[in-house]
C-alpha positions in Angstrom: -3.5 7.8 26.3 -3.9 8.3 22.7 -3.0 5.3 20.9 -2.3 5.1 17.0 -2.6 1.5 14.9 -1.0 2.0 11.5 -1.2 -0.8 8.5 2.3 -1.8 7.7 2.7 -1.3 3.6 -0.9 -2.0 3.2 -1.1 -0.8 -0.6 2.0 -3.2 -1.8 0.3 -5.8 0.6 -3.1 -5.7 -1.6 -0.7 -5.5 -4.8 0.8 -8.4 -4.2 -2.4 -10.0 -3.8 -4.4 -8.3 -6.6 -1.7 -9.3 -9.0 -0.8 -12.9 -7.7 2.6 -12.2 -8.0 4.6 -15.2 -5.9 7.6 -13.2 -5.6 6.4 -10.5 -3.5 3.9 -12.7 -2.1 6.8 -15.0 -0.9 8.8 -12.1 0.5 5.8 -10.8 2.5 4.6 -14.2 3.8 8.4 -15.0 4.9 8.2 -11.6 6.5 11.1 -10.0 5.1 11.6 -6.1 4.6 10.3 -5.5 1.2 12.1 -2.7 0.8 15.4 -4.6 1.3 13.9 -7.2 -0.9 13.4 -5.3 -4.3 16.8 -3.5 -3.6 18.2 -6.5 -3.5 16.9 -7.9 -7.2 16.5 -4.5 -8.3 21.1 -4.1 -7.9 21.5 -7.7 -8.5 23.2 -8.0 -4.8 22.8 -10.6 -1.9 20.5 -9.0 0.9 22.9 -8.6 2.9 25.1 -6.3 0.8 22.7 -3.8 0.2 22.8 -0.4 1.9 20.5 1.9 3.2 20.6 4.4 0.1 19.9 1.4 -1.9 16.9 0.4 0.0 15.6 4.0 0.1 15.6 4.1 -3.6 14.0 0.7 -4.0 11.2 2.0 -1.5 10.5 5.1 -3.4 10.6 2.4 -6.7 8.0 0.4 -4.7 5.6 2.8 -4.1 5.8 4.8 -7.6 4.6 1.7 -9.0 1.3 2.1 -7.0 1.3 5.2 -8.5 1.9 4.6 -12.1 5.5 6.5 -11.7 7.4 7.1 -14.6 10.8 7.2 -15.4 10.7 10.9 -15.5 9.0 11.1 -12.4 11.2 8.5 -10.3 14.3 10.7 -11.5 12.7 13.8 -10.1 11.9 12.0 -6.7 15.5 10.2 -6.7 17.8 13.2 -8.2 19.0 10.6 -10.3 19.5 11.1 -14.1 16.3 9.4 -16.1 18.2 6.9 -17.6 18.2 5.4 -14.6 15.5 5.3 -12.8 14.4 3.7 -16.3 16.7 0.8 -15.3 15.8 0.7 -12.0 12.0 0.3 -13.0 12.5 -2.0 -15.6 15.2 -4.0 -13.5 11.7 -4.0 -10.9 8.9 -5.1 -13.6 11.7 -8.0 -14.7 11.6 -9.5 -11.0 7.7 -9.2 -10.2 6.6 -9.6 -14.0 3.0 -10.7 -13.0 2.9 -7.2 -11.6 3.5 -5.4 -14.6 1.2 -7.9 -16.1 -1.6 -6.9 -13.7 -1.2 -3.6 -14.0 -1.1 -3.4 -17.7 -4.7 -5.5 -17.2 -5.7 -2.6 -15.3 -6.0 -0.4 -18.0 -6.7 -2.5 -21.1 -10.1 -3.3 -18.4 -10.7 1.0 -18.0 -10.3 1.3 -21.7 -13.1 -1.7 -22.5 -15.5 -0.9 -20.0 -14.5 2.5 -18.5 -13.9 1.9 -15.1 -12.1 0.2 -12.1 -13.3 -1.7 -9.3 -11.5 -2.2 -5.8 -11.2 -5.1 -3.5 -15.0 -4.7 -2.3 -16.0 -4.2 -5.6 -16.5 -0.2 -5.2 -16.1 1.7 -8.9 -14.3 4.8 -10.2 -15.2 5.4 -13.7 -12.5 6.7 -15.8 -14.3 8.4 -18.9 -10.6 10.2 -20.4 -9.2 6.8 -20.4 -9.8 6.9 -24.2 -9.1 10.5 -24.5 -7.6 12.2 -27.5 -5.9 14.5 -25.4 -2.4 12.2 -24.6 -2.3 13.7 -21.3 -5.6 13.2 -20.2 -5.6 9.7 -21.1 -2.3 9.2 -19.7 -3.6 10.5 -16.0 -6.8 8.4 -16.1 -4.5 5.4 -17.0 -2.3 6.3 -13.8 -6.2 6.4 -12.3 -6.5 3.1 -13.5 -3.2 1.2 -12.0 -3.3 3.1 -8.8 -7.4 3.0 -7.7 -7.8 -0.8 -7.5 -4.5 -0.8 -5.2 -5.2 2.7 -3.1 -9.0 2.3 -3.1 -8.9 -1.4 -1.8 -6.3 -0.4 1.5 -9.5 2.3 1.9 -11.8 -0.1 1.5 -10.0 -2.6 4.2 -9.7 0.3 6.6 -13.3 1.9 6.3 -14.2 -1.9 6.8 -11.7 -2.2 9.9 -13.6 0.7 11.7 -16.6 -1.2 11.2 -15.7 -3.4 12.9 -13.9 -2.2 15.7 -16.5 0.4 16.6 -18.7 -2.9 17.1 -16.5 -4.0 19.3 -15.6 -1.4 21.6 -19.0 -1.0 22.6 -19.2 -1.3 26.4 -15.5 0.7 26.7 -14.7 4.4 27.1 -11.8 3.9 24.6 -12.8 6.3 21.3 -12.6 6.3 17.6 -10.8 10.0 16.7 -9.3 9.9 13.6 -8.5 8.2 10.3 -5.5 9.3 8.6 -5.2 7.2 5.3 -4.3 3.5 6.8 -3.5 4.6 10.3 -6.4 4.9 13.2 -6.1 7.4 16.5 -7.7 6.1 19.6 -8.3 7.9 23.0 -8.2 5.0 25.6 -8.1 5.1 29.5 -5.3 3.8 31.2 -7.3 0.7 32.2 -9.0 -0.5 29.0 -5.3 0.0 27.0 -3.7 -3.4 26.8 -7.2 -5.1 26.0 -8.8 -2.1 23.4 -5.1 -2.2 21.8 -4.9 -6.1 21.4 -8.8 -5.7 19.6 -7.8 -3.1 17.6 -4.9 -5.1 16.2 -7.0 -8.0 15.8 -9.6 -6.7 14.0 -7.7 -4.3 11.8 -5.3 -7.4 10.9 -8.2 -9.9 10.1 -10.5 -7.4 9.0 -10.0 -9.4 5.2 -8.7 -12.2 4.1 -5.4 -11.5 1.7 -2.9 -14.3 0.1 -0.1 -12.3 2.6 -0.7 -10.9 6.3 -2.0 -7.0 6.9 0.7 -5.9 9.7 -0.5 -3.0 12.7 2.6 -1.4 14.2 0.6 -0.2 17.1 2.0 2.4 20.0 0.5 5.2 22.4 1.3 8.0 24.5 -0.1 11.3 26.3 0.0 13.0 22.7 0.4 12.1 19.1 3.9 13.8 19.1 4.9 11.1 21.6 3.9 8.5 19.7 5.6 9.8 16.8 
């Protein structure tokens, strides 16, 4: 079978942590939907009165921010008029305010020392980030929000295969692929139930975060049937 392990929201998992931010920290660690969260504080409703196209919005909201999204571009994403997806991303930084904080930090750091580092300490320098050119700089201040966040949930799952190739020594099970934060195994029938429970483990305690790193893990005879 070819079994696939996927991190659950791993780049808003190492935001929340990077940042320190106890209100997404506290809605991860309680294990809500995040998604259904921010929706929630981002249209100033109870939980339970927010609908689907509400939490689709606050997800694409969610992960612009890991982007450096502007209002322009949430607009563009949501079909909504500028205005406000400006409210919707200000109504977002005035609920997690230590995340705007961190990310602001982000880029004051690139422009004083000209680079970014990620969880493990890995660097991308950033040499437009006091560029002349306004849309130069702008990109490499994007760069500067979104590497620490993107390059750490690499970092955790370059680590994670590490590890896991470690431990499948012995099995038939495979490594095949690594697409972004999910991993494709090829597993006999026999070995599944014990290679999936390692994978998990490992890929779940591969670091140590201030909220849990989630596998959704399934298989089948192709990846379509997983799908």
């Amino acid at each position: 079978k070819l079994v696939d392990a996927d991190y659950s929201q791993i780049e808003l998992r190492v935001l929340s942590d990077l940042s320190g931010d106890e209100n997404m920290i506290n809605a991860f660690n309680s294990g809500d939907d995040i998604h259904t969260i921010t929706a929630s504080q981002v249209f100033n409703l109870p939980v339970d009165m927010v609908t689907p196209q509400m939490r689709s919005r606050a997800k694409a909201v969610n992960f612009g921010i890991v982007y450096g999204i502007s209002d322009f571009g949430l607009s563009q994403n949501l079909s909504i008029p500028r205005y406000m997806a400006k409210s919707y991303i200000d109504a977002y930084f005035d609920n997690y305010k230590t995340v705007k904080e961190y990310l602001d930090g982000n880029v004051k750091f690139a422009k004083e020392n000209g680079y970014v580092s990620t969880l493990l300490k890995r660097r991308r320098y950033l040499t437009d980030i006091n560029a002349k050119n306004f849309n130069l700089a702008q990109q490499s201040a994007r760069m500067a929000m979104n590497t620490p966040l993107q390059g750490s949930a690499a970092d955790i799952v370059k680590l994670a295969m590490i590890n896991i190739e470690e431990k499948l020594k012995g099995f038939k099970a495979k490594m095949l692929l690594q697409i972004h934060d999910e991993l494709i195994f090829e597993v006999p029938l026999g070995e599944l139930d014990e290679v999936m429970k390692i994978v998990k483990s490992e890929m779940e305690n591969v670091v140590k975060l201030s909220v849990p790193l989630v596998v959704d893990s399934a298989y089948g005879s192709n990846w379509g049937e997983i799908e």
